[in-house]
C-alpha positions as CSV (number, residue, x, y, z in Angstrom):
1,X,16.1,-28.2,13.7
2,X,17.2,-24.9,16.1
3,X,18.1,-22.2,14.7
4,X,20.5,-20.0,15.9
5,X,20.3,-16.3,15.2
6,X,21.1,-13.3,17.0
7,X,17.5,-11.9,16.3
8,X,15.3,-12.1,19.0
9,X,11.9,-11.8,19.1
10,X,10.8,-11.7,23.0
11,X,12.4,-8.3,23.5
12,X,9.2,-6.2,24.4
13,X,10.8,-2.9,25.0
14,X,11.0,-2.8,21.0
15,X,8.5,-4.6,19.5
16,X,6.0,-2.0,21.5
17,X,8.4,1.1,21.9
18,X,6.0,2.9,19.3
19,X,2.9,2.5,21.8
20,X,1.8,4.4,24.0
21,X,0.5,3.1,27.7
22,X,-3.3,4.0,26.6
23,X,-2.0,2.1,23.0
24,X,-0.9,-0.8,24.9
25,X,-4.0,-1.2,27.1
26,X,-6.3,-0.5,24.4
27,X,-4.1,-3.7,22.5
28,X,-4.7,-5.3,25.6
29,X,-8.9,-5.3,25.6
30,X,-8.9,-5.8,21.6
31,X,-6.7,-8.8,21.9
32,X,-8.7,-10.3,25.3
33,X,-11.6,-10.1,23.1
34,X,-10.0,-11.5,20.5
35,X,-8.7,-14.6,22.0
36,X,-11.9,-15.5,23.4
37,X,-14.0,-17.4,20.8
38,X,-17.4,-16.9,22.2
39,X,-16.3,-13.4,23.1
40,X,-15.4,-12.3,20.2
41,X,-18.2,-14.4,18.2
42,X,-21.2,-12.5,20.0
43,X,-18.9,-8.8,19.6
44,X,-18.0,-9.6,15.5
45,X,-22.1,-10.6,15.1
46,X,-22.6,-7.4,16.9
47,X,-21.1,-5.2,14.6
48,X,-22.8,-6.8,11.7
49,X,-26.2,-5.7,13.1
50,X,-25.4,-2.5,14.8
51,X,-23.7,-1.5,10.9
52,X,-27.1,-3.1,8.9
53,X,-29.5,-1.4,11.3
54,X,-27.6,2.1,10.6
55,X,-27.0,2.1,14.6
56,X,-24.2,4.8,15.6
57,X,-21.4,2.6,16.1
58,X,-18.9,3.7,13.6
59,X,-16.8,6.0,16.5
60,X,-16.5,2.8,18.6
61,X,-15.3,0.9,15.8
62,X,-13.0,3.7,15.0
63,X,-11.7,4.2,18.1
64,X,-10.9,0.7,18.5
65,X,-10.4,-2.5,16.2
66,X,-10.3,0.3,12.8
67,X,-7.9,2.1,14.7
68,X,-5.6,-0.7,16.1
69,X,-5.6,-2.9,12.5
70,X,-5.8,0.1,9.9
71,X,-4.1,3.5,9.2
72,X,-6.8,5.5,8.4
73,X,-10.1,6.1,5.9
74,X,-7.7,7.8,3.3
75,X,-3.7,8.0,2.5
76,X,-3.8,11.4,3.9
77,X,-5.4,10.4,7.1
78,X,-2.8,7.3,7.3
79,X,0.0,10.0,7.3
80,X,0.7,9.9,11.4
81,X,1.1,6.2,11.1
82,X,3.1,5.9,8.3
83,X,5.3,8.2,10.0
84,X,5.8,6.8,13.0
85,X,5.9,3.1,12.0
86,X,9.0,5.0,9.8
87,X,10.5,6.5,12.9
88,X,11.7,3.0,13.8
89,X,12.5,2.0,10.1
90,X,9.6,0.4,9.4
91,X,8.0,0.9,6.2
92,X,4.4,1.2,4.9
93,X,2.5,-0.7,2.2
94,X,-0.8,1.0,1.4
95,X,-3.7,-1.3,1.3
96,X,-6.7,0.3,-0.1
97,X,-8.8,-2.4,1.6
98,X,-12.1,-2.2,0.2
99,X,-14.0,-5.1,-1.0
100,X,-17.0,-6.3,-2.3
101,X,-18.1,-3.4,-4.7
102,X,-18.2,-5.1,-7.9
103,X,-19.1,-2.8,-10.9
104,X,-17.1,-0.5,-13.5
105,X,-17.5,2.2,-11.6
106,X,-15.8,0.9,-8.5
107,X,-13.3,-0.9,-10.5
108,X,-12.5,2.4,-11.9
109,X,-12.6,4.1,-8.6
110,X,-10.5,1.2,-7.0
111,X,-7.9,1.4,-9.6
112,X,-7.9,4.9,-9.4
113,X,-6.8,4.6,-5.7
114,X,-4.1,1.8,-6.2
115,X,-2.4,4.7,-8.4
116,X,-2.6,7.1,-5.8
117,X,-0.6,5.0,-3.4
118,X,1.9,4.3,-6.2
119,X,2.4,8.2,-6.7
120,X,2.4,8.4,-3.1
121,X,5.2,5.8,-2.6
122,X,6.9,7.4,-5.3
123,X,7.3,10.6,-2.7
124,X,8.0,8.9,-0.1
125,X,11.2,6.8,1.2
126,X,8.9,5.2,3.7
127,X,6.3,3.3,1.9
128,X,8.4,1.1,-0.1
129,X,5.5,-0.8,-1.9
130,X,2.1,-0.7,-3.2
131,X,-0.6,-3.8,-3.6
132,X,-4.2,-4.7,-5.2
133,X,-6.3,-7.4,-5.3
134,X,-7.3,-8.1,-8.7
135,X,-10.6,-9.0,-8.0
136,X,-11.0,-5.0,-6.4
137,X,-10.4,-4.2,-9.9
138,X,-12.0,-6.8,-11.9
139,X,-14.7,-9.7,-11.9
140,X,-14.4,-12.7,-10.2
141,X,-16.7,-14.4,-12.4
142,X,-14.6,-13.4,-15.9
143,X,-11.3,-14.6,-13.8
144,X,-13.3,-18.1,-13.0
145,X,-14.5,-18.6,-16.5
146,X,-11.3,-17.6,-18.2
147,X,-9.5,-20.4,-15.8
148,X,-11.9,-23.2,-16.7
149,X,-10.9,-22.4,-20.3
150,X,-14.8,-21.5,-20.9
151,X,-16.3,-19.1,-24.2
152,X,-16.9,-16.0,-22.5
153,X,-19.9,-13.8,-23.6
154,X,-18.8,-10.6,-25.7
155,X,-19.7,-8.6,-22.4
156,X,-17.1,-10.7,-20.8
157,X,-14.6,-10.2,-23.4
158,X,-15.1,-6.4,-23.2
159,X,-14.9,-6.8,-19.2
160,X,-11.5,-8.9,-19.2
161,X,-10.2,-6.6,-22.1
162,X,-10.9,-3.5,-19.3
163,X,-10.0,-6.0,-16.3
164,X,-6.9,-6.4,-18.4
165,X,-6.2,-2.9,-19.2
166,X,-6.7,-1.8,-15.4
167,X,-3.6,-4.2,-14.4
168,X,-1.8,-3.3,-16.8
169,X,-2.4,0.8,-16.2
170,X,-1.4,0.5,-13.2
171,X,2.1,-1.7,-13.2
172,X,2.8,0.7,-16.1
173,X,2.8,3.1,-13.5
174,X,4.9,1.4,-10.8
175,X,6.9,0.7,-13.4
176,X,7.4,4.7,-14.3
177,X,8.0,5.6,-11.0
178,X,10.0,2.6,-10.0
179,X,7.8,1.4,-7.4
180,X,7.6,-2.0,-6.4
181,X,3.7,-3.3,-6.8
182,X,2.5,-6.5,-5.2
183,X,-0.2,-8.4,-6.4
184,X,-2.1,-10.3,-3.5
185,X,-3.0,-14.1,-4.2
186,X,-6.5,-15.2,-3.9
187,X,-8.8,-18.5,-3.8
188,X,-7.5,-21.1,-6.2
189,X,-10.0,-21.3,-8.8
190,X,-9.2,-18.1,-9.8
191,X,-5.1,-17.8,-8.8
192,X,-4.7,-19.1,-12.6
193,X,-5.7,-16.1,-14.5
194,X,-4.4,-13.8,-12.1
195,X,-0.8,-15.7,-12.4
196,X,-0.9,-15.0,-16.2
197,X,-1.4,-11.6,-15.5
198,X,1.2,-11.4,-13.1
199,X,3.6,-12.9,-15.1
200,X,3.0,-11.2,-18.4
201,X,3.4,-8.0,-16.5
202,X,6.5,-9.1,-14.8
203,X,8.2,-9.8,-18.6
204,X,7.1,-6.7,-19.6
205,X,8.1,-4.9,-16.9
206,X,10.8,-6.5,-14.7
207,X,13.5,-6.6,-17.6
208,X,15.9,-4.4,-15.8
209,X,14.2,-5.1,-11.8
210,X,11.9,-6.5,-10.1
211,X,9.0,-4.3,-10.2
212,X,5.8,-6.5,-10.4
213,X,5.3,-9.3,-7.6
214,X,3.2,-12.3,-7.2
215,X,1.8,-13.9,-4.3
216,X,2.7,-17.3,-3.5
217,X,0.1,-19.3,-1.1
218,X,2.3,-21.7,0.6
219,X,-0.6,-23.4,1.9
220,X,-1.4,-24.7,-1.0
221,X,0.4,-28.0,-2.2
222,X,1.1,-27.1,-5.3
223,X,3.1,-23.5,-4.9
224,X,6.1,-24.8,-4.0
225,X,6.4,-26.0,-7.7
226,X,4.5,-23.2,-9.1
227,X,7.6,-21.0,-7.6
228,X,9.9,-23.0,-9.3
229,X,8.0,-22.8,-12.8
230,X,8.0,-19.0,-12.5
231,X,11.3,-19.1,-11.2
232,X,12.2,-21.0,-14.4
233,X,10.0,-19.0,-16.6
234,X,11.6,-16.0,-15.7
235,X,15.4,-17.3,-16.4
236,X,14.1,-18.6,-19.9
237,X,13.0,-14.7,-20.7
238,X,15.4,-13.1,-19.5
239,X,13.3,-11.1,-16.3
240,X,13.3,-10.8,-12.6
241,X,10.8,-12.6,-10.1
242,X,9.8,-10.7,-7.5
243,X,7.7,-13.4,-5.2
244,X,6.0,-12.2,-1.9
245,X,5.7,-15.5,0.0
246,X,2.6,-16.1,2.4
247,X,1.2,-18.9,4.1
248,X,-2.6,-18.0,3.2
249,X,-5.6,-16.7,3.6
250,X,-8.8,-18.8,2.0
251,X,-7.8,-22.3,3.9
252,X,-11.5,-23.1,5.4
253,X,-12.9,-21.4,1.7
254,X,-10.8,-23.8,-0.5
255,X,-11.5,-26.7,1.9
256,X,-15.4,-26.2,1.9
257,X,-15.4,-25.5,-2.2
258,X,-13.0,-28.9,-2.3
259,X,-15.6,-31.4,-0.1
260,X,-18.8,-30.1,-2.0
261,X,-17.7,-30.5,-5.6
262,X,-16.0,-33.6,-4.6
263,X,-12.0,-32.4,-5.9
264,X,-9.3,-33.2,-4.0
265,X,-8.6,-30.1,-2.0
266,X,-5.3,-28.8,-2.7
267,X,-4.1,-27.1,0.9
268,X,-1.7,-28.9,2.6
269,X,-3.1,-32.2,4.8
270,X,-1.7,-29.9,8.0
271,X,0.6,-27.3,9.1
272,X,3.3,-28.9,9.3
273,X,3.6,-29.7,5.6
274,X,2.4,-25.4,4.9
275,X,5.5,-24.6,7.1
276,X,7.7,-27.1,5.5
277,X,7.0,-25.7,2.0
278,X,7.1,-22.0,3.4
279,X,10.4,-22.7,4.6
280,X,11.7,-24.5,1.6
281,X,10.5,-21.5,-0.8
282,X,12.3,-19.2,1.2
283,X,15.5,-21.4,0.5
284,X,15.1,-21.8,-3.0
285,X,14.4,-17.5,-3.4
286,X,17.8,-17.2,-1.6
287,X,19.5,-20.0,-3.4
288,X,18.5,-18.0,-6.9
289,X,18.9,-14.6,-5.4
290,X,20.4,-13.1,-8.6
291,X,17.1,-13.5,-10.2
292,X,14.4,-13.5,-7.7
293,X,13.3,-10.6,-4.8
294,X,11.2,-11.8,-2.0
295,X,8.9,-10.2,0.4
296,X,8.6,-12.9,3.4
297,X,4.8,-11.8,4.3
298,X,5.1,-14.0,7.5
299,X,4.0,-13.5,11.1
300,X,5.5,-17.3,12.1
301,X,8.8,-16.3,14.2
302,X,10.4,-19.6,13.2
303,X,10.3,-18.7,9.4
304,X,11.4,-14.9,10.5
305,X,14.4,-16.9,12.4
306,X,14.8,-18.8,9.2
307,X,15.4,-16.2,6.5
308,X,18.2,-13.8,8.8
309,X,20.0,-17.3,9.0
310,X,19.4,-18.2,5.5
311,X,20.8,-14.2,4.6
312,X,23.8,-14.5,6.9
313,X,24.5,-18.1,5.0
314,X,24.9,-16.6,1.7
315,X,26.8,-13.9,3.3
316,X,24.2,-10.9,2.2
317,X,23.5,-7.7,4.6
318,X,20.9,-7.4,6.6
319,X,19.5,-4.7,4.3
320,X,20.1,-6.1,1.0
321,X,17.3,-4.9,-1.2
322,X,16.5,-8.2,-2.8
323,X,14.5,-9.0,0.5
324,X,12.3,-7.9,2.8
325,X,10.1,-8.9,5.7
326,X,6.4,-8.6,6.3
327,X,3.4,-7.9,8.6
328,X,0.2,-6.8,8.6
329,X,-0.3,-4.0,10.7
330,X,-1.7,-3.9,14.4
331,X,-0.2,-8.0,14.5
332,X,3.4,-9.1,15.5
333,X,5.3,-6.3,16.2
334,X,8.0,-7.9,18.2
335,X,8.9,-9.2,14.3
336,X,8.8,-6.3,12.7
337,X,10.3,-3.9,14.9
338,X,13.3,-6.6,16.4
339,X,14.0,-7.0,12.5
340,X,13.8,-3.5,11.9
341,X,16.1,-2.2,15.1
342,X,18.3,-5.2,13.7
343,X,18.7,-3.4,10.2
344,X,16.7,-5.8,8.1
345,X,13.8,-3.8,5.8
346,X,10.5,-4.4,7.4
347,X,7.1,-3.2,5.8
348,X,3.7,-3.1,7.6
349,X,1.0,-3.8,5.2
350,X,-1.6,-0.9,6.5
351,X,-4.9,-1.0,5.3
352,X,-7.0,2.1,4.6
353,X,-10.7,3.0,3.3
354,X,-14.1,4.2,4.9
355,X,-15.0,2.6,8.2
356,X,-18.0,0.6,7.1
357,X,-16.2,-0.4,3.3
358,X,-13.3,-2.2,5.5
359,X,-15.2,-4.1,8.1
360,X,-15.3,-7.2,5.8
361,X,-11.0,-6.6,6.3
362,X,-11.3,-6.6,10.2
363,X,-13.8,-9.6,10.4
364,X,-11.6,-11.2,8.8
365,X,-8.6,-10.3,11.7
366,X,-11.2,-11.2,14.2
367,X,-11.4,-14.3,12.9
368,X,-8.1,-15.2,11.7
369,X,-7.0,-14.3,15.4
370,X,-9.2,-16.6,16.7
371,X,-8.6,-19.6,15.1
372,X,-5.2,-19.6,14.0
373,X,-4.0,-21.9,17.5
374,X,-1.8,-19.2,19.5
375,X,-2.0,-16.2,17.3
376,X,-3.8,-14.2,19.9
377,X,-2.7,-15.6,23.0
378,X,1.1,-15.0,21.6
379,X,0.3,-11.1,21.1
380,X,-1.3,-10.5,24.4
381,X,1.2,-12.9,26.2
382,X,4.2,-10.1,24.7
383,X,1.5,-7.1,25.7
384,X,1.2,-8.2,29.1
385,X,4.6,-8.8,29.3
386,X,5.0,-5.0,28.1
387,X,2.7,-3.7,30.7
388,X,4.3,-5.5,33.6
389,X,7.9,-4.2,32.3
390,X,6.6,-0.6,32.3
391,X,4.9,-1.0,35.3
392,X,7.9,-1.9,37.6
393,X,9.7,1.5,36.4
């Protein structure tokens, strides 16, 4: 099917108007590495031995991928960018992107910092969300065995009850100062028991709006009808849905997991089928608008397309609150910024922490980059394109 829309996403001049020409060159060399698999293989393996043998490397990361893909080490030092992604009214969603530290201490410390960037947002018309991961606040292991309906010790009773408490402390919050809090999806033995979280906040809190969102995996072949059950959970008790749509991030994980312990995996058989869901959930989210608020955390331009068209169906403004549009920072601006010159509310998720605490995060880009067929080849093709423009002026 074509779509016909009056956004366009090829208009350079926009999507990089925020970039400098030392910005758009250094984009340039990240994104060359990038789409070179062997290239960026040997740099990414690199890193990883540079960081483990205390090498000083932490200035060229810095200055480079860190720089390009995050906003800073703390919510003070993201400040510049979330102003000047805000100059072109696009909004900021504070990541605090550090993973991998699993004790009570940096649960605490984690959930600590989630607050901060809700008491932030509260401040501040430009960051119009805030987001965890429930496993930066809780263990992976209680989430597992609570899902496979196993007897957890009383250790892992007292660590779900504080697991428990620490989601709830901070939607409280959000809730208080009105700010909207996403709650990222993760791998699908765990997605379980951090939906009944999600959704025990959300009819606690959401009564009146839509405060507390869930992530929906469209990947997965399943979430289409696990959108409709909340969707239908939610009308039965009387609350508002708010559903951030995705296509995924754990695909090889799941896959792996799926093969050796012989389950049928439950990702889609290919992409066409993903999209084909991703584009049917944003359909049905439209269709029920009166009850549920999406964030469409997309960087496909097709799906993009899809939603202004689906929004100028149902006759809603390009800035209707119930929806907004997605992308992760340093990736797709010609989205987020054509949307947002357009009048359509655009957030940048914008990840934050130490250096060496979010390289896990930007190994992940690397990766993601590489492998995902014409992700990086489609954001240097629009770079290049850039350059040449400003080169013949």
């Amino acid at each position: 099917m074509q779509i016909e829309s009056n956004i366009s996403f090829d208009d350079t001049s926009i999507a990089f108007e925020a970039k400098s020409n030392k910005a758009l060159n250094k984009a340039n060399f990240i994104f060359s590495v990038v789409n070179n698999p062997f290239i960026s293989k040997l740099s990414t393996s690199a890193v990883k031995v540079a960081l483990a043998l205390h090498m000083p490397v932490k200035g060229i990361i810095k200055n480079t991928v860190f720089e390009h893909f995050c906003g800073g080490e703390t919510i003070k030092d993201s400040e510049k960018t979330i102003n000047e992604l805000f100059e072109y009214n696009v909004g900021t969603i504070l990541d605090y992107s550090v993973e991998g530290e699993g004790n009570t201490e940096n649960y605490e410390k984690t959930k600590d910092e989630v607050i901060k960037t809700i008491l932030t947002a509260h401040e501040s018309d430009a960051i119009p969300f805030s987001v965890f991961k429930v496993t930066g606040i809780g263990s992976t292991k209680v989430l597992q065995k609570k899902q496979e309906g196993k007897d957890l010790s009383e250790q892992e009773k007292q660590d779900w009850d504080r697991l428990h408490s620490r989601v709830h402390q901070i939607c409280e919050v959000a809730y208080e100062k009105k700010v909207r809090i996403l709650i990222d999806a993760e791998e699908s033995w765990i997605q379980d028991s951090i939906d009944e979280l999600a959704y025990e906040m959300m009819k606690k809190f959401n009564q009146k709006q839509p405060i507390v969102y869930n992530t929906y995996q469209m990947y997965r072949s399943d979430m289409l009808g696990n959108l409709k059950n909340a969707f239908h959970y939610a009308a039965m008790d009387n609350y508002f849905l708010g559903a951030k749509l995705v296509r995924g991030a754990y695909m090889e994980k799941e896959r792996e997991r799926a093969e050796e312990m012989n389950y049928e995996s439950p990702i889609h058989i290919n992409k066409e089928a993903t999209d084909a869901d991703f584009d049917k959930a944003l359909s049905f989210c439209i269709d029920n608008k009166q009850r549920i608020s999406i964030v469409c955390g997309s960087h496909n331009e097709y799906s993009n397309h899809y939603l202004t068209l689906l929004m100028g169906k149902h006759s809603m403004v390009n800035n209707d609150s119930r929806v907004f549009f997605a992308q992760l920072y340093g990736m797709s601006d010609n989205i987020s910024f054509n949307l947002a010159k357009a009048g359509y509310n655009v957030a940048k998720y914008v990840p934050y922490g130490p250096v060496k605490s979010v390289m896990p995060y930007l190994f992940r880009r690397a990766n993601e980059n590489t492998s995902v067929a014409g992700q990086s080849s489609r954001e240097l093709t629009l770079i290049r394109k850039e350059i040449k423009r400003r080169s013949k002026k």
